[in-house]
Backbone bond lengths (Angstrom), bond angles and torsions (degrees), N, CA, C in turn:
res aa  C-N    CA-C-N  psi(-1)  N-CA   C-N-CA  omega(-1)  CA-C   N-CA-C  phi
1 X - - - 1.444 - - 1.508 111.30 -
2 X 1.293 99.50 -150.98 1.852 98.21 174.52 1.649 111.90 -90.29
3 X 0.776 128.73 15.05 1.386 122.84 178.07 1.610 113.09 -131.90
4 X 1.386 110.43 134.61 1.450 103.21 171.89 1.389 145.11 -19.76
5 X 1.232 141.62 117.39 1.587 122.20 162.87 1.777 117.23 -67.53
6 X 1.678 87.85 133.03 1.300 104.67 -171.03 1.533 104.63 -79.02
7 X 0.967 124.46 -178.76 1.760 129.26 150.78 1.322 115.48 -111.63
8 X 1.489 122.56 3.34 1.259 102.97 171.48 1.805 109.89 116.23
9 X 1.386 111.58 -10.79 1.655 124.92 -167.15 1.043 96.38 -82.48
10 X 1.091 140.70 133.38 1.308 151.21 129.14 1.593 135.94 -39.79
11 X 1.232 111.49 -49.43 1.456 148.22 175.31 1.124 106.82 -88.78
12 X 1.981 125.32 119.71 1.050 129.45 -161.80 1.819 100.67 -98.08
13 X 0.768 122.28 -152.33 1.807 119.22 -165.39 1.767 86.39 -98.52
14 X 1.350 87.15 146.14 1.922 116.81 172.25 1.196 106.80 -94.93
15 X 1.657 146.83 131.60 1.481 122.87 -154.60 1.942 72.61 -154.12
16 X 0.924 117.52 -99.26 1.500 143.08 -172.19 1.367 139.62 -84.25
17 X 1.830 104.29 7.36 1.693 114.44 -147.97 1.448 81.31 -125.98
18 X 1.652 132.95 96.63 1.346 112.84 146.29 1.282 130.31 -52.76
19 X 1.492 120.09 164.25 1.419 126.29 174.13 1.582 134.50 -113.35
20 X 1.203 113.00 107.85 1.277 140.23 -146.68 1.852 93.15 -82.90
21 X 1.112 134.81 156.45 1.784 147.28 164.93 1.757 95.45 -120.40
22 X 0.883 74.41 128.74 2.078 114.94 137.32 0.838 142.91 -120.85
23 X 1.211 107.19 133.53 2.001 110.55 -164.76 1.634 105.19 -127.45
24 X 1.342 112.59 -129.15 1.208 119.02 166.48 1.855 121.88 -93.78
25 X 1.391 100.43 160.42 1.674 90.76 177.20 1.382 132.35 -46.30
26 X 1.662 128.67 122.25 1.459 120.21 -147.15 1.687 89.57 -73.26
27 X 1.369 143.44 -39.06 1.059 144.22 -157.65 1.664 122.55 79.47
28 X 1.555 100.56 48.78 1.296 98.10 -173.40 1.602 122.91 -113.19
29 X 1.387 84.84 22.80 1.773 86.75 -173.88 1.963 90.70 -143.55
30 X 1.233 72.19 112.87 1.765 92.65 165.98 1.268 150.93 -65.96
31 X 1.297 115.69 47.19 1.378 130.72 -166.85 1.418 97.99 -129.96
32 X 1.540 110.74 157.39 1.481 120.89 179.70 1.282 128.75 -56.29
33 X 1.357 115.91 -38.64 1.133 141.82 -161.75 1.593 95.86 -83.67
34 X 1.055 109.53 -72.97 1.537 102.70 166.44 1.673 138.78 -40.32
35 X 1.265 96.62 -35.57 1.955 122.42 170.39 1.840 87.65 -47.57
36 X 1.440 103.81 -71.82 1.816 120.60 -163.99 1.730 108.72 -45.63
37 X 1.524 108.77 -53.04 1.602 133.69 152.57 1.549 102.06 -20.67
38 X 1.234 105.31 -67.27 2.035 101.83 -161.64 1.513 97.57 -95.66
39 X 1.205 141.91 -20.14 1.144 123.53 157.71 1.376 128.50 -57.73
40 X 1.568 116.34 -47.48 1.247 123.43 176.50 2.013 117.14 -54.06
41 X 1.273 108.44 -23.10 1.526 121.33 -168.89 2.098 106.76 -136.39
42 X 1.420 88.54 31.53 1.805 103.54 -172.37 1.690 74.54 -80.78
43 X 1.056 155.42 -69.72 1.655 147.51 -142.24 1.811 99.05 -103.85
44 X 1.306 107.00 32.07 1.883 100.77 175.19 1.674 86.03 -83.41
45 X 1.495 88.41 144.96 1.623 87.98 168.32 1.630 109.33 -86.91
46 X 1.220 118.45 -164.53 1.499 142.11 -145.18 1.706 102.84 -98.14
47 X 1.101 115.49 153.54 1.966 106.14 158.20 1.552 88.90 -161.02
48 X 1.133 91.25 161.69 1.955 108.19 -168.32 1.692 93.29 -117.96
49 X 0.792 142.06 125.98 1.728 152.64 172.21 1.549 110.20 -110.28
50 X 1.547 100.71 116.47 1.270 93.20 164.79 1.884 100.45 -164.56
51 X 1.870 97.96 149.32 1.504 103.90 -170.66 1.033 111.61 -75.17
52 X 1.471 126.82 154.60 1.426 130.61 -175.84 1.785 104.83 -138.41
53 X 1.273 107.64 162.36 1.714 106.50 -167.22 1.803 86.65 -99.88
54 X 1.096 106.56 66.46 1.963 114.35 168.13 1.684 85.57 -120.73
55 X 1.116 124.35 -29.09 1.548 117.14 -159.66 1.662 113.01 123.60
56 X 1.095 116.87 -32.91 1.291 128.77 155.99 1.610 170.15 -89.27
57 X 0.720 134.80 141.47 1.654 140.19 176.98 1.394 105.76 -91.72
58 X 1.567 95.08 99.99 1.527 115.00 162.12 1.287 130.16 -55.82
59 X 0.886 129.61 147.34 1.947 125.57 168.71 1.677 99.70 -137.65
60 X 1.365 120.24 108.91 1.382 117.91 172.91 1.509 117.12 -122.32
61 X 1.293 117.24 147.34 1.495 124.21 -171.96 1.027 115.67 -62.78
62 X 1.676 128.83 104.21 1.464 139.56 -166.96 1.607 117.23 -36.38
63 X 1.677 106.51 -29.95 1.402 98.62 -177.74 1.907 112.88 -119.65
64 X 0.709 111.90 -5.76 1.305 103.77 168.43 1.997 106.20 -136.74
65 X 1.179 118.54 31.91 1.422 100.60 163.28 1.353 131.76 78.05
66 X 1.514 108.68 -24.15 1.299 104.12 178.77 1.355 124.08 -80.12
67 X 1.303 108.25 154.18 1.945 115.30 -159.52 1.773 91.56 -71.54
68 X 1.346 117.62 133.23 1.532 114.60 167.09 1.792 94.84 -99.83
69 X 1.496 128.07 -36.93 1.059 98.61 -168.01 1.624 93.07 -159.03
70 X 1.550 116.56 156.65 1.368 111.34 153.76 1.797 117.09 -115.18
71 X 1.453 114.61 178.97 1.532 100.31 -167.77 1.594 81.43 -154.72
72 X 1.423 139.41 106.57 1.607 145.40 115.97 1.295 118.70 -15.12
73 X 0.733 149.16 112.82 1.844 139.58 175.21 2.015 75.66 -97.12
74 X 1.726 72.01 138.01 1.963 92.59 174.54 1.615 122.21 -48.10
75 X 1.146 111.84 -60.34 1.634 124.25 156.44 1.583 105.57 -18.50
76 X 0.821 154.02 -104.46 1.803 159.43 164.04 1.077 103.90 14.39
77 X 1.397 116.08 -49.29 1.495 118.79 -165.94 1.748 117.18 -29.13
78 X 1.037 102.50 -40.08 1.949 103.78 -154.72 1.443 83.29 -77.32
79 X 1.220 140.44 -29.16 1.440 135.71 -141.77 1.403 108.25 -108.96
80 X 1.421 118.69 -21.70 1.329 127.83 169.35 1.381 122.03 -47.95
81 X 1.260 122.98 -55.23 1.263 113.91 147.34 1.398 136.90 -5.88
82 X 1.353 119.24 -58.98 1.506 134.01 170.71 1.280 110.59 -40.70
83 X 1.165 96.49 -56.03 1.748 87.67 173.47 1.199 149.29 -28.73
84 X 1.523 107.25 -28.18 1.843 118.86 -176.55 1.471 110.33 -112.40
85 X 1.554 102.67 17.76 1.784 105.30 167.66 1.062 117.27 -87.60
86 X 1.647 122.54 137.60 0.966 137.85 176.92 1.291 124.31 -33.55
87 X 1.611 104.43 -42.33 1.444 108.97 -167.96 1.550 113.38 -100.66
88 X 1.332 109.08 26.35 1.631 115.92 -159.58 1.599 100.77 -77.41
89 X 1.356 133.11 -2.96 1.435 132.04 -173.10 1.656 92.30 -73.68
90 X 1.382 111.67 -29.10 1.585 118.33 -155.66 1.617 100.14 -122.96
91 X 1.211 101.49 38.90 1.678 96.32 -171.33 1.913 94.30 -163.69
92 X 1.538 99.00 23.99 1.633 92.07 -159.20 1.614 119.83 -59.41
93 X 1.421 137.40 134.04 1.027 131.07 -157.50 2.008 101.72 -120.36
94 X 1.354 95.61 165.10 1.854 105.42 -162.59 1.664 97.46 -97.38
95 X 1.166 117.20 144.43 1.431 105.03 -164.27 2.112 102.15 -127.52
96 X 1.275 96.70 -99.88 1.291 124.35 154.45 1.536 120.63 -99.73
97 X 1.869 94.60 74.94 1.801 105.38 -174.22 1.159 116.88 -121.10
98 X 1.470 111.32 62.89 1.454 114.01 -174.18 1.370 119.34 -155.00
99 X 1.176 152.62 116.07 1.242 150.84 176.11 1.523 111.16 -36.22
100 X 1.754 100.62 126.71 1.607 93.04 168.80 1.333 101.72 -113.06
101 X 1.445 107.54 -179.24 2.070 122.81 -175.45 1.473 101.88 -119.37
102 X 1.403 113.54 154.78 1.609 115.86 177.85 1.697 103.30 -145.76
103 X 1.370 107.46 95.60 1.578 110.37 174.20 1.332 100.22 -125.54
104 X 1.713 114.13 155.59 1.453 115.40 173.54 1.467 97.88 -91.91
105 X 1.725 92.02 153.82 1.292 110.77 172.58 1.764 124.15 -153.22
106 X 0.854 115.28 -168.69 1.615 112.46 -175.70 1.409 97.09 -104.52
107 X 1.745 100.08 112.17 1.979 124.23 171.75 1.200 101.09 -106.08
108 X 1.474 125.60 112.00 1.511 119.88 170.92 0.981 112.98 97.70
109 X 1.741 108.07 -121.34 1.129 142.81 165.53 1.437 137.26 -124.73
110 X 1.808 100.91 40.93 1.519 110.44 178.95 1.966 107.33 171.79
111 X 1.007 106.75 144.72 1.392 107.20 170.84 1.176 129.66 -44.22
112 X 1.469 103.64 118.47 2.267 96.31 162.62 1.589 100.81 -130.65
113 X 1.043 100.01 -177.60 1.408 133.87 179.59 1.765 101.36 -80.32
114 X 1.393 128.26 150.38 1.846 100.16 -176.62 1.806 70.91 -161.42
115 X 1.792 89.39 132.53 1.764 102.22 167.47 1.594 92.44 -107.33
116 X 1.069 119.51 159.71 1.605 125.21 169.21 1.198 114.79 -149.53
117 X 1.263 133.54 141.71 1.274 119.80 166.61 1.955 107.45 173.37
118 X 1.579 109.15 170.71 1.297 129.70 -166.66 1.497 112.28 -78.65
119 X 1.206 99.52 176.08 1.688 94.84 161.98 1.950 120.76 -120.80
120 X 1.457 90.40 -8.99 1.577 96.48 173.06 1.657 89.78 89.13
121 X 2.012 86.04 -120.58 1.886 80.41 -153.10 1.693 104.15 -76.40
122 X 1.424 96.04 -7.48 1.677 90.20 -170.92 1.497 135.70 -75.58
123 X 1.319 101.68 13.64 1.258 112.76 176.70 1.665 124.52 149.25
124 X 1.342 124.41 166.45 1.333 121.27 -167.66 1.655 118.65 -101.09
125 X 1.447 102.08 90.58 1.414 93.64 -165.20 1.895 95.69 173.46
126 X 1.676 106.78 154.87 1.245 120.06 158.00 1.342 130.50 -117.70
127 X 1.205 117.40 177.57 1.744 110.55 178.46 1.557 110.48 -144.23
128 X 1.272 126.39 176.91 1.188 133.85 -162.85 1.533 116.17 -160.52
129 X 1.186 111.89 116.08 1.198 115.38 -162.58 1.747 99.57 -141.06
130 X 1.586 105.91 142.51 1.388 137.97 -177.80 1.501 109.61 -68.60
131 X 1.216 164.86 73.06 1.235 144.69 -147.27 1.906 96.97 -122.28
132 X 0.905 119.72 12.91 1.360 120.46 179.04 1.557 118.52 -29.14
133 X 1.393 98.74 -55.88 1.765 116.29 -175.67 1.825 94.50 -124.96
134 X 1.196 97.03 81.84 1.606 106.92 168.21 1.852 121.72 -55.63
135 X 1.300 98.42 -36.98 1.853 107.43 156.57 1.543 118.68 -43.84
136 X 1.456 98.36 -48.70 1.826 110.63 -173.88 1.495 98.66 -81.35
137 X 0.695 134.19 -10.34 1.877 125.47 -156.57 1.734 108.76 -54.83
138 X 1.429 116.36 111.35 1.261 128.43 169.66 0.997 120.27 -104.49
139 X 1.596 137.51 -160.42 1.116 140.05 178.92 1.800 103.38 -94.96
140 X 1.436 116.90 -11.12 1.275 98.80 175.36 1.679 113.72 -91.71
141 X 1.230 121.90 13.16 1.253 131.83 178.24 1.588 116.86 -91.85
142 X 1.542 106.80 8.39 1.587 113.56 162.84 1.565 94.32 -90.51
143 X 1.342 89.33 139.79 1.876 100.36 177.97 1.018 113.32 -95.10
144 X 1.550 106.93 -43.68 1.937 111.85 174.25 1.430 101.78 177.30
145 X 1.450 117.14 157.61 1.619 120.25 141.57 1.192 111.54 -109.07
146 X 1.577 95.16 167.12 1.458 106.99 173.19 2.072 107.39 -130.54
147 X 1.244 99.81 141.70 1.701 89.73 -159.15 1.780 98.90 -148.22
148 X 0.960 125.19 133.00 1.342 145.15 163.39 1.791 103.02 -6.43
149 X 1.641 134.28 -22.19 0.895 145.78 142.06 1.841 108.13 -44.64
150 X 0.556 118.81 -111.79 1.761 127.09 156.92 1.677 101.92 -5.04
151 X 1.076 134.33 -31.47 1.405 139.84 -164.92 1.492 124.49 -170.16
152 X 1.619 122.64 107.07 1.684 95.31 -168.18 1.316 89.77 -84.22
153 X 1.350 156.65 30.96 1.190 142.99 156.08 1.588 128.18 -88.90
154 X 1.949 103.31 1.13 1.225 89.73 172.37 1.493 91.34 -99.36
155 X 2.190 91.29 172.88 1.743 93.77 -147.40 1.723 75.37 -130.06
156 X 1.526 115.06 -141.93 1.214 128.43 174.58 1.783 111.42 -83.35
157 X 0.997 100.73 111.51 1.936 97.08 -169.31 1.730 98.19 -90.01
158 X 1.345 114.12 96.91 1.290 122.09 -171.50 1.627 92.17 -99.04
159 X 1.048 136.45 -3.56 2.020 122.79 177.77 1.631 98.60 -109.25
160 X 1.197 111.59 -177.89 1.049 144.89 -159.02 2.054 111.25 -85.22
161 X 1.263 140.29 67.64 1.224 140.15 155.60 1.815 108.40 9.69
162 X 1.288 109.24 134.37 1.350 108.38 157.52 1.366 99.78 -105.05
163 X 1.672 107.53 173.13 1.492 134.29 166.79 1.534 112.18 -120.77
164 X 1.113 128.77 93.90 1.456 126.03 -158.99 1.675 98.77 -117.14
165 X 1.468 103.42 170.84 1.357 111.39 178.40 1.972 106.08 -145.06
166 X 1.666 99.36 113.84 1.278 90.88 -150.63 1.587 88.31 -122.87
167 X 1.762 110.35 154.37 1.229 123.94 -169.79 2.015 98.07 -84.65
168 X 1.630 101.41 121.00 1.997 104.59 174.88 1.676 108.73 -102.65
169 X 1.267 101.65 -14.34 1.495 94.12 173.29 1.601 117.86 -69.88
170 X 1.456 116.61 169.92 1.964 108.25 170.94 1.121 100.11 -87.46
171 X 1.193 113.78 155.27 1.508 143.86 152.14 1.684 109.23 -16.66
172 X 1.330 109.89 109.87 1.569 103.62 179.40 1.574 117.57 97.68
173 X 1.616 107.03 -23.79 1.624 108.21 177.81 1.818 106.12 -56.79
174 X 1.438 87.34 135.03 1.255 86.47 138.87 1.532 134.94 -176.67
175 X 1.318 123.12 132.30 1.755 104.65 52.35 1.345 117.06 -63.75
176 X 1.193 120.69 -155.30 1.492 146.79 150.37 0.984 131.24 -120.58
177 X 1.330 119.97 134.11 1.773 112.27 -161.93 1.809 94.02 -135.40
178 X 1.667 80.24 148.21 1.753 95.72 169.66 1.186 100.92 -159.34
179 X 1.376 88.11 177.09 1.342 129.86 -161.61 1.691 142.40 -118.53
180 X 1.320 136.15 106.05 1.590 97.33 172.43 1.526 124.05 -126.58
181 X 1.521 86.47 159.53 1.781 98.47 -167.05 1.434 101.94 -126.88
182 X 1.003 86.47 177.89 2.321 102.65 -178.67 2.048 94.71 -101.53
183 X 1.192 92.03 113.73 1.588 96.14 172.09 1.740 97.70 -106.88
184 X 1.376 93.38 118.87 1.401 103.84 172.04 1.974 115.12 -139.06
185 X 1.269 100.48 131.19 1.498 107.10 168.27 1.728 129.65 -56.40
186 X 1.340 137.72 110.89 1.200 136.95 -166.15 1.115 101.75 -26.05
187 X 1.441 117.21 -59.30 1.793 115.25 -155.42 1.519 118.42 94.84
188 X 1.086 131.56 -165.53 1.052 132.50 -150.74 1.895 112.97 -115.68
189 X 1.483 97.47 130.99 1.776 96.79 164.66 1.451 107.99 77.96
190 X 1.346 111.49 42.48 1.217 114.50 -162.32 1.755 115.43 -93.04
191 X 1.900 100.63 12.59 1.217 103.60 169.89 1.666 99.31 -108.78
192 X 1.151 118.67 30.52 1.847 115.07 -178.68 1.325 99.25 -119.77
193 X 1.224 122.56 110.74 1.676 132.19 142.47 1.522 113.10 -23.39
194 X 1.488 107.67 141.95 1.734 118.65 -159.67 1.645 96.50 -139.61
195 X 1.144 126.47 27.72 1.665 158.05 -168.17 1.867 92.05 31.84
196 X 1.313 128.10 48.43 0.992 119.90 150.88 1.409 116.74 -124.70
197 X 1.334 104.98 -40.00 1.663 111.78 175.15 1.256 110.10 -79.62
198 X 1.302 143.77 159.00 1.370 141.10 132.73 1.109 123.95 -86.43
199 X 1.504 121.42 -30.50 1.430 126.43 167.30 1.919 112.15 -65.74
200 X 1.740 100.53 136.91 1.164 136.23 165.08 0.993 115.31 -133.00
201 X 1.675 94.67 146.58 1.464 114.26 179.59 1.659 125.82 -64.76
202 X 1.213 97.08 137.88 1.704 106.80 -170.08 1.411 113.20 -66.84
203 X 1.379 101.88 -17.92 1.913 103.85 -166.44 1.674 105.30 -122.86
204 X 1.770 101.83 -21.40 1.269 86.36 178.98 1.711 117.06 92.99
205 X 1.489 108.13 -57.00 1.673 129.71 160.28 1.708 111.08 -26.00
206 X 1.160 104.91 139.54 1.551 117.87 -164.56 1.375 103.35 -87.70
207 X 1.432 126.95 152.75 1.996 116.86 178.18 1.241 82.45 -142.91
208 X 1.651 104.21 164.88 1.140 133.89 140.36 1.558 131.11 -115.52
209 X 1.647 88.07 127.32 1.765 101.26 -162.11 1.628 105.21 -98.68
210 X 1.590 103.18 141.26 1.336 122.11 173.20 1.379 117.06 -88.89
211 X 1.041 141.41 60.47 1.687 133.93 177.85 1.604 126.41 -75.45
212 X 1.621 101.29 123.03 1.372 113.73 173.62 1.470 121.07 -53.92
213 X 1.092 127.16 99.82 1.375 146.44 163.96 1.391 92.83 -38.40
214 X 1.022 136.88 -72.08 1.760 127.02 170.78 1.150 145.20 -31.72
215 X 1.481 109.08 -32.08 0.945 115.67 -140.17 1.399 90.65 -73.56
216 X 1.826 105.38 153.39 1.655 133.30 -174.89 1.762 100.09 -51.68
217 X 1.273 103.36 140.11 1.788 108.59 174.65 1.438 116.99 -58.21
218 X 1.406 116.78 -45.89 1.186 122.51 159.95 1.732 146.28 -95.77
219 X 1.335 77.59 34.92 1.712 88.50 -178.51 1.473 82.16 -128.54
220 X 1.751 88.25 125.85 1.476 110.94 155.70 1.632 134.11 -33.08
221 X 1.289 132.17 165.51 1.311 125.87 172.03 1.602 104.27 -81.70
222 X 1.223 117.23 140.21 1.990 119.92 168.05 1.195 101.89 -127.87
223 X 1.283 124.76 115.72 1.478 133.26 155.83 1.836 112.28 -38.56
224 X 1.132 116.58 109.45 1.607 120.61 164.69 1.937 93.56 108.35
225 X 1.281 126.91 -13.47 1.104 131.16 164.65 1.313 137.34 -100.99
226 X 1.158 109.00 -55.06 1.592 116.08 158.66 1.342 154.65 -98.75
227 X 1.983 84.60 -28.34 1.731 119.91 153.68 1.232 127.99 -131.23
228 X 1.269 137.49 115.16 1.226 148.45 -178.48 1.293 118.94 -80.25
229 X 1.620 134.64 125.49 1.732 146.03 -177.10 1.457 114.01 -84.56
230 X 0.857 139.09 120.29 1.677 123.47 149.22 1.500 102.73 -110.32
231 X 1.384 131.09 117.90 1.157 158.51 -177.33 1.694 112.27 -78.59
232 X 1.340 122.42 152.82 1.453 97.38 -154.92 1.564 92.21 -164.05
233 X 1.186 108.02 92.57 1.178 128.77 62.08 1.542 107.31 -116.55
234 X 1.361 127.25 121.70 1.514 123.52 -164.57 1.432 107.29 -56.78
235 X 1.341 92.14 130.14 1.774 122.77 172.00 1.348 107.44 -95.36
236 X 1.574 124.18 105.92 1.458 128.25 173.73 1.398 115.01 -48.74
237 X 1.400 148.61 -17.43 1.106 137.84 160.74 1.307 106.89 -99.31
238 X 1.316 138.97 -53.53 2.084 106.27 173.58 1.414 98.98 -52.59
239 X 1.187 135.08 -60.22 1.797 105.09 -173.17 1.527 132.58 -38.59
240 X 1.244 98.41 -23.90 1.658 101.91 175.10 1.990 104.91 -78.87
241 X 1.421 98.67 -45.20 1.721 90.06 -162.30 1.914 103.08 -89.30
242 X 1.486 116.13 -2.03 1.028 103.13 167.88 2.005 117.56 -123.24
């Protein structure tokens, strides 16, 4: 017909996306609240995550294999298509090709479990996903992306996302207050269209972005509110206004 013959695989090719485990809470942060956190999910079982050029981010059950979940990051969309062309052996395209990270952290107002991660060549943008109870995993357990839409300075994020936990109060406040966000490096080619964005970067220049792990599902991204730039090679006046 019009669409490729399959062989039967399920699982699209592994190219560039190591595979990260989750288990139970490691117990490495010492607070009460957190103690209650890894007790409550001390017997969650395991899942192994890793991107594949089908379009997706796998999540499979650490000990016997079975798929708990897959995850599209929105961006892909236009390109999915490609997939059922004939000539796609000779046309092979980058999908979900990038290593993601899975550390708990503080969402909201309480601990989860948090996978994050890029897509490499497949496009300019990250995602964020809830994986706490990998059994439960729905569609409301995407937290957000953030994509070259939101920023033409993000590019192809081919490394590895951090999960950080960073001090927002000044120096000397106190209390002290923090925060955590996904610090991730633009990546690469961040003036080339990825047929989802149209926006490119004006300078081309590489950043590193601060993203609110919190931030509301339906509230937009705001530069200086929800995601923070450091521009690079640092410019003494955007460092001050952003």
């Amino acid at each position: 017909g019009k669409f490729r013959s399959r062989s039967g695989n399920l699982l699209g090719d592994i190219i560039n996306s190591g595979a990260v485990y989750s288990g139970a809470p490691s117990l490495k942060f010492g607070t009460v609240d957190y103690a209650q956190f890894a007790k409550k999910y001390a017997d969650r079982d395991g899942i192994v995550a890793v991107g594949s050029n089908d379009g997706m981010l796998h999540a499979f059950d650490a000990k016997t294999g079975e798929e708990k979940f897959a995850y599209i990051p929105g961006w892909l969309a236009p390109k999915l298509p490609l997939l059922t062309r004939k000539d796609y052996a000779g046309s092979h395209q980058s999908y979900v090709d990038a290593t993601p990270v899975v550390s708990d952290a503080v969402v909201g107002s309480g601990w989860k479990t948090v996978l994050v991660g890029g897509t490499g060549g497949g496009g300019r943008g990250v995602y964020a996903l809830d994986v706490t109870e990998p059994k439960k995993f729905t569609a409301a357990n995407a937290l957000w992306e953030f994509t070259a839409n939101d920023d033409a300075d993000m590019g192809f994020v081919i490394g590895v996302p951090k999960i950080v936990r960073l001090r927002t109060s000044a120096k000397g406040a106190n209390p002290a207050t923090d925060k955590w966000f996904v610090a991730v490096a633009s990546g690469v080619n961040n003036y080339a269209k990825d047929g989802y964005s149209e926006q490119v970067s004006a300078s081309g220049k590489p950043a590193i972005f601060l993203l609110d792990l919190s931030k509301e599902k339906n509230a937009p991204w705001r530069l200086g509110r929800n995601f923070y730039k450091i521009s690079l090679p640092i410019n003494k006046g955007l460092a001050r206004t952003q």
